[in-house]
N, C-alpha and C positions, 0 to 999 in steps of 0.2 A: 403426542405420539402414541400410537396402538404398540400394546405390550406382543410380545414376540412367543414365536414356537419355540423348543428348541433349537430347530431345524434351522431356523429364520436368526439366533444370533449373530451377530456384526462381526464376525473374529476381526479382529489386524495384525497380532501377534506383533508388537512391538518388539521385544525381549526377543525373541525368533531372528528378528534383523539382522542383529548383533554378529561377528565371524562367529566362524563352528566353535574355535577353541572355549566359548565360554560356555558351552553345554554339551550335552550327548541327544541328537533327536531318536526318542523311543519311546512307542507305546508304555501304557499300563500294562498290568497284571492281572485282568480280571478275579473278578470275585467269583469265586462258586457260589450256587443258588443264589444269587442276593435280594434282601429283601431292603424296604425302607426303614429303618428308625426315627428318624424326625427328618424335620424341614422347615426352614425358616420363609413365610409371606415375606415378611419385611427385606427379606435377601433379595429375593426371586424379584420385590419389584426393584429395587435399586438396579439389579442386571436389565430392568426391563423383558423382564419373566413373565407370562402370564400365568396367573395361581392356578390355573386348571390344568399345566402342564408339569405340574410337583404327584396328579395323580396317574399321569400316565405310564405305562409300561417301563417305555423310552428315556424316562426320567429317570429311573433306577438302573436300568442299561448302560447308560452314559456316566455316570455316576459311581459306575463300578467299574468302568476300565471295559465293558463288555463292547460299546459302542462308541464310535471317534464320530464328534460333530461333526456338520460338512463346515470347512474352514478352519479348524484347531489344527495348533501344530504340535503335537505333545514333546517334551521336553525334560530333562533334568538337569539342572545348572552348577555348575561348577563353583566353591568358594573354599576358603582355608578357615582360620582362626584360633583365639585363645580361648581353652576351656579351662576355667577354674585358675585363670593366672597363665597358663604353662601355654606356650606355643606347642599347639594339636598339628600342625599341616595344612596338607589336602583334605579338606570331606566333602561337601555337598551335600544336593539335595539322595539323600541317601533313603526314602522312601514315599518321595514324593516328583508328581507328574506336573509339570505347569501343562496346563492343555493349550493357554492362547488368552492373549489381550483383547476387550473389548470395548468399545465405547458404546453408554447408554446416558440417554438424559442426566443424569446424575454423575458423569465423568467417565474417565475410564478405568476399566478393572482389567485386574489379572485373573484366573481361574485355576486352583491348583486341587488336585487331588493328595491328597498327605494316606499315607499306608496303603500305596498301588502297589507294590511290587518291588523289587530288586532295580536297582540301578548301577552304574561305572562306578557310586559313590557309595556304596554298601557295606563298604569293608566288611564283608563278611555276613552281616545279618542278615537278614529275612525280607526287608523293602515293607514288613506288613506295620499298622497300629491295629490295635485289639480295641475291641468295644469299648471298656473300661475308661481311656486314655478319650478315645475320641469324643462319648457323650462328655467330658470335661472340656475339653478346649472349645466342642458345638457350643456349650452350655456358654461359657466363661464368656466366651469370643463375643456372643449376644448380649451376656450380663455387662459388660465393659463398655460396649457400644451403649448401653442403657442410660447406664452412669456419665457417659459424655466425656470419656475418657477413648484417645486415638488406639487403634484398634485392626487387626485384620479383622474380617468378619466368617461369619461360614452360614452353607448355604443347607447344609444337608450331611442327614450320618446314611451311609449306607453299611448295613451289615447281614456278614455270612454265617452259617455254624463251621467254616473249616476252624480248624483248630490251630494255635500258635501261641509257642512256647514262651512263655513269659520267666517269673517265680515259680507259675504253673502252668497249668496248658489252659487256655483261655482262647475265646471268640472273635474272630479277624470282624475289622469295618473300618471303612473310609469315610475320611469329614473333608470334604469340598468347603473348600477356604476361599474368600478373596480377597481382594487389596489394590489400591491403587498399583504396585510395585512390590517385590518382594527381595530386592536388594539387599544387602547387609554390609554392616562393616568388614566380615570375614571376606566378601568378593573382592573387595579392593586388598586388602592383607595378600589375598592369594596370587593376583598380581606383582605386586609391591617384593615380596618374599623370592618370588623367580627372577626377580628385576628384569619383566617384561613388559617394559613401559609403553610400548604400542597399547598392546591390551588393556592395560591400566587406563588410559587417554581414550582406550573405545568407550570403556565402561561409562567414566565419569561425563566425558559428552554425553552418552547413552541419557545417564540420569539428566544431567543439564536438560538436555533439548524435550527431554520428554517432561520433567515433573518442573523444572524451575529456568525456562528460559530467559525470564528476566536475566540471571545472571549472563546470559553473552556478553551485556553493555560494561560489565564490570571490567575495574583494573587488571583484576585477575580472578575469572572466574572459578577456579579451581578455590582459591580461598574463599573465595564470597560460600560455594557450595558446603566446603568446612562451617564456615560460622552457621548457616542455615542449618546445619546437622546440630551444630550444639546448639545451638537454641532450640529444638524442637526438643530435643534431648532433655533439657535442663527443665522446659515443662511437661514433657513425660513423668520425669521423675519426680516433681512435683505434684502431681494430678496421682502419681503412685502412692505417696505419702499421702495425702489429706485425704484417698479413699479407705487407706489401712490395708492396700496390696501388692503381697509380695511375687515377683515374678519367680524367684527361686535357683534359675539356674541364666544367670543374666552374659552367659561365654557373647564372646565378639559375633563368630556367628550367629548368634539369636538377637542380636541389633538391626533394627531397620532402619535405614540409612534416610528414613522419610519421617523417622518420628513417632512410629505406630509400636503398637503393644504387640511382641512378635513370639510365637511359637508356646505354646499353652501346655506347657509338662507339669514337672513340682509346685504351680504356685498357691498359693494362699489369700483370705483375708485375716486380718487382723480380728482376732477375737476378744477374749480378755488381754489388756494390752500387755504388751513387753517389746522395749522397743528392740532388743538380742534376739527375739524367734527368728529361729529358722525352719521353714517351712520343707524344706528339701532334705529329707533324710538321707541321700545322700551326698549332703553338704558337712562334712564330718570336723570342718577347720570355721564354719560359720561365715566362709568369704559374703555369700549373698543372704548375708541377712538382713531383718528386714532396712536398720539403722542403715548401714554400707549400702546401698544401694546408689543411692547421691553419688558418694564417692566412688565406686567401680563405674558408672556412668561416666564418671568426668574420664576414668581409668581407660575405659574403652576407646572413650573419643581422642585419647592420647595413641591407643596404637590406632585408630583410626588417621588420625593426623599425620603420622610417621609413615605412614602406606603412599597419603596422598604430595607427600614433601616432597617428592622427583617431577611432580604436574607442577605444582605452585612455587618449587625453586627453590625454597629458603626454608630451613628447618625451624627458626625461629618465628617468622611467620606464620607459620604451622599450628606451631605451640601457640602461640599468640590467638588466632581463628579461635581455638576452643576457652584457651585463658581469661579474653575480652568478652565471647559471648555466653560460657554454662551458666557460671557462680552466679552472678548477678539477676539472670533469667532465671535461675532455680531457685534463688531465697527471693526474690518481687514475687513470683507465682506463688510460690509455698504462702508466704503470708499473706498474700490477697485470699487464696483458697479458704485459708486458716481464719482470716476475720469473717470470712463469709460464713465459715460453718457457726463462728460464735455470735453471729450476728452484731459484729460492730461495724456502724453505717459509714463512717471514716476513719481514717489512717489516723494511731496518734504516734509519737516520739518513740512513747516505751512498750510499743505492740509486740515490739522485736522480743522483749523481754517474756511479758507477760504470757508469748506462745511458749517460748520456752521453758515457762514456770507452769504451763497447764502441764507439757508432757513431762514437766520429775514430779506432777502432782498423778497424772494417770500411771507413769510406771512404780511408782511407791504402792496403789491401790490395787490396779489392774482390774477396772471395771471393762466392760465390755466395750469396744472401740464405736461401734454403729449405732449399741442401744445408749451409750452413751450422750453422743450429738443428737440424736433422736430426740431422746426424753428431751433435752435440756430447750432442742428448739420451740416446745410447747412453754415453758416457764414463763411466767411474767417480769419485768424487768423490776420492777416494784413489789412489795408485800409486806403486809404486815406482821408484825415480830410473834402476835400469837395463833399468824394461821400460817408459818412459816413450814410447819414441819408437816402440815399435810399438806399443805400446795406444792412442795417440792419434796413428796414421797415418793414417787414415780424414782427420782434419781437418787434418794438416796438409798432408794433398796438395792442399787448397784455396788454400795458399796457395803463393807463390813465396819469399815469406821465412818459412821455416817455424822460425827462433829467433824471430820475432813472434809466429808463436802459441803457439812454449810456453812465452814471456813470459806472454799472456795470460792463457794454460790456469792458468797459477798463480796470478794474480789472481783466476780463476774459483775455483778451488778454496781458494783464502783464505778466500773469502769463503762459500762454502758450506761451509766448517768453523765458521760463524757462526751458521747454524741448520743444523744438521745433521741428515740424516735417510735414510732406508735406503735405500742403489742403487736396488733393485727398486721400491720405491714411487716414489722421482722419476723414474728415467727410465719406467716407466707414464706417470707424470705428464706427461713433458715431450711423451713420443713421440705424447699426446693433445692437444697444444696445438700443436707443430709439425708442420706438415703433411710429409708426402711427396711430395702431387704438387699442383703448382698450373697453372693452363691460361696454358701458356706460348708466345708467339706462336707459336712452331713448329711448337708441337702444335695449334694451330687453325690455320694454313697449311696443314699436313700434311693433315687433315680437309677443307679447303676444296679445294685440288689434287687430291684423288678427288673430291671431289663434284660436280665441273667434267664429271665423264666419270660420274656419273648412280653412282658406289660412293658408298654411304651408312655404311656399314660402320667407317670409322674416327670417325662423329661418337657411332656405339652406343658403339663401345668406350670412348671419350675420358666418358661420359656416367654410362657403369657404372662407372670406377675415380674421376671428380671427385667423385660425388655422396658419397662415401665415402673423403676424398684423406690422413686419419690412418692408415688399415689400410695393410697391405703390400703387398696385390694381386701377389706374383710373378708375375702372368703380362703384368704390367703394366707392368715395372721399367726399363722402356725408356722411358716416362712421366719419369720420375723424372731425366734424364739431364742435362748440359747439353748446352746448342744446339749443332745441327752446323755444318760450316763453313758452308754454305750458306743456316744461318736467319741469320747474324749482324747481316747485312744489312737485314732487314725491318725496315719502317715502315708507321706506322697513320696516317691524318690524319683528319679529319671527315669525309671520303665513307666512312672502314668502318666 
């Protein structure tokens, strides 16, 4: 199939079907003057983009709210939810446009614009995101998709010089997001809370018919829909842990109800380990840190389930959908991830253990989470007692007590005398499951700090080596480093 104009995209606007009560239809906000900051190839072809339409005028028009596709229906949708524990309400999409559903060779997408403008759901603020914010979530959204971790994606930063009040007065731009779906568990709560179970029963057909038809056949599709959330759920949070990333501010509404990495503020990776960081400076009680994460996940799908208990009948039932499917699906995932990174070729008794005795051995040390798995995937499984200490220098310069890890290293290699299997095939293996570069505050600071002074240049390059962060990229290998004296410092809170 020939890649598309603008012009020529498919809208269908699914989401738009839906009765009025679940949105407000309303233009964007355009940008003043706006220019392009980045754009993602790999987006544009998934939409069935043509890349020669990322330099047209028209592409930054549309993109900023200045011009509506022919077939978008723009929109802001309606949802409630818990922030930080505490039942919030009503919010919504409070600075963001869905323009319109599409289908392209690659499935269908939603299209959203995030810091368009003011909407019904604003309470008050501004409807904008600042430059700052967006090249992180452009950045992250790509680095995550890299990593093979579920994901909104984004397609494009658009940014203005208008100015908007942050900490400080700071740079407006919009990051064009997509997604299968951008559902959450806050839309069902929103329902559920007015006990306006029409609406509640549009929604969850809504998701039914469109993302998981299968379940019509079911007993009761409403639970079958439950369990499919906590299972996608349980290896979300799973694929979260074994990358070392913290989402940071994980409220009900920032859940997608399809499984996907949703809404890119406070988060983190995991640097020198601790499994207590919190990444969200304004997370001041530690809810979403990085450990609790599992658990607020399960927490979530609990008031998710309570929303959906008036569709499926039976509150225990309910509990049950998520009981029968997180736990089990989040520790099978986490230690399959977990032996992949350590390269053991099968499952033994006491792996359950053994993972667990890696992480009180990393948070005792607190060696670096990525350069960690990294180095280790190069080691050999084998070696000799008098070349032991320069063949496994690489890892132990990560530590400061380096008889700890070559305690460890032999623990490691115990146990992968257990199944054992050929250098070259596992470290392939491993060097494919541990990444090399992950987008670490630094290196979006560093991006952000030139694009303050209008250079775009280090969000291309941060863009080319994330989308791809298992290869070597030497010319990249600076990427790869830990933090210099001067990122040590940096914090994230809910305005980035």
């Amino acid at each position: 199939m020939s890649a598309h104009t603008l012009e020529q995209l498919p809208f269908s606007n699914s989401f738009a079907s839906l009765p009025a009560a679940h949105y407000t239809r309303l233009a964007p906000q355009a940008l003043p003057a706006p220019y392009l900051v980045a754009a993602s190839l790999e987006v544009a072809e998934v939409l069935g983009l043509h890349p020669d339409e990322l330099q047209r005028p028209e592409f930054i028009e549309a993109f900023a709210g200045l011009r509506q596709l022919p077939g978008s229906a723009p929109l802001a949708a309606v949802y409630s939810g818990h922030q930080f524990g505490v039942w919030a309400g009503q919010l919504g999409d409070g600075r963001a446009h869905l323009l319109g559903g599409l289908s392209s060779p690659q499935g269908h997408w939603e299209i959203q614009l995030k810091g368009a403008g003011r909407t019904p759901y604003s309470r008050g603020a501004d409807g904008r995101a600042v430059l700052r914010s967006s090249i992180r979530e452009f950045l992250c959204s790509e680095a995550m998709a890299g990593l093979g971790i579920p994901t909104t994606r984004a397609l494009c930063i658009i940014g203005s010089d208008a100015p908007v009040r942050r900490e400080e007065y700071e740079t407006a731009a919009v990051v064009t997001r997509i997604a299968p779906g951008f559902v959450r568990f806050g839309s069902f709560e929103h329902w559920a809370s007015r006990e306006q179970h029409e609406e509640l029963k549009q929604l969850a057909d809504y998701v039914i018919d469109t993302f998981r038809p299968e379940f019509r056949d079911a007993d009761n599709p409403y639970s079958a829909l439950l369990a499919d959330v906590a299972r996608r759920t349980g290896e979300l949070m799973a694929h979260w842990m074994a990358i070392g990333f913290m989402h940071g501010v994980m409220n009900t509404d920032n859940m997608s109800i399809l499984g996907l990495t949703l809404d890119y503020g406070p988060f983190g990776f995991m640097e020198a380990f601790d499994a207590g960081h919190i990444c969200n400076h304004s997370d001041h009680q530690g809810r979403y840190s990085f450990r609790n994460q599992p658990a607020v996940g399960q927490w979530n799908l609990y008031c998710l389930a309570e929303a959906l208990t008036p569709l499926i009948g039976d509150a225990d039932e309910a509990r049950a959908a998520v009981d029968d499917h997180f736990g089990d699906v989040f520790g099978n995932t986490f230690e399959s991830l977990m032996r992949a990174k350590l390269g053991l070729r099968d499952a033994q008794p006491d792996d359950e253990t053994f993972i667990g005795e890696l992480f009180s051995f990393l948070q005792q040390h607190r060696p670096d989470y990525t350069l960690f798995f990294r180095t280790l995937s190069r080691l050999p499984a084998t070696v000799d007692a008098k070349e032991q200490a320069k063949t496994d220098a690489a890892l132990r310069d990560l530590f400061i007590d380096r008889s700890a890890c070559d305690r460890w290293l032999q623990q490691w290699r115990s146990r992968q005398a257990q199944t054992p299997w050929a250098d070259a095939k596992r470290q392939h293996s491993m060097l494919a499951t541990n990444p090399k570069y992950i987008l670490r505050n630094w290196l979006a600071e560093k991006a952000i700090r030139q694009a303050k002074n209008k250079d775009f240049s280090e969000i291309e390059n941060l863009l080319n080596c994330l989308r791809s962060p298992y290869d070597e990229h030497p010319e990249f290998e600076h990427y790869a480093a830990l933090p210099p004296d001067w990122a040590r410092g940096l914090e994230v809170s809910c305005s980035s």
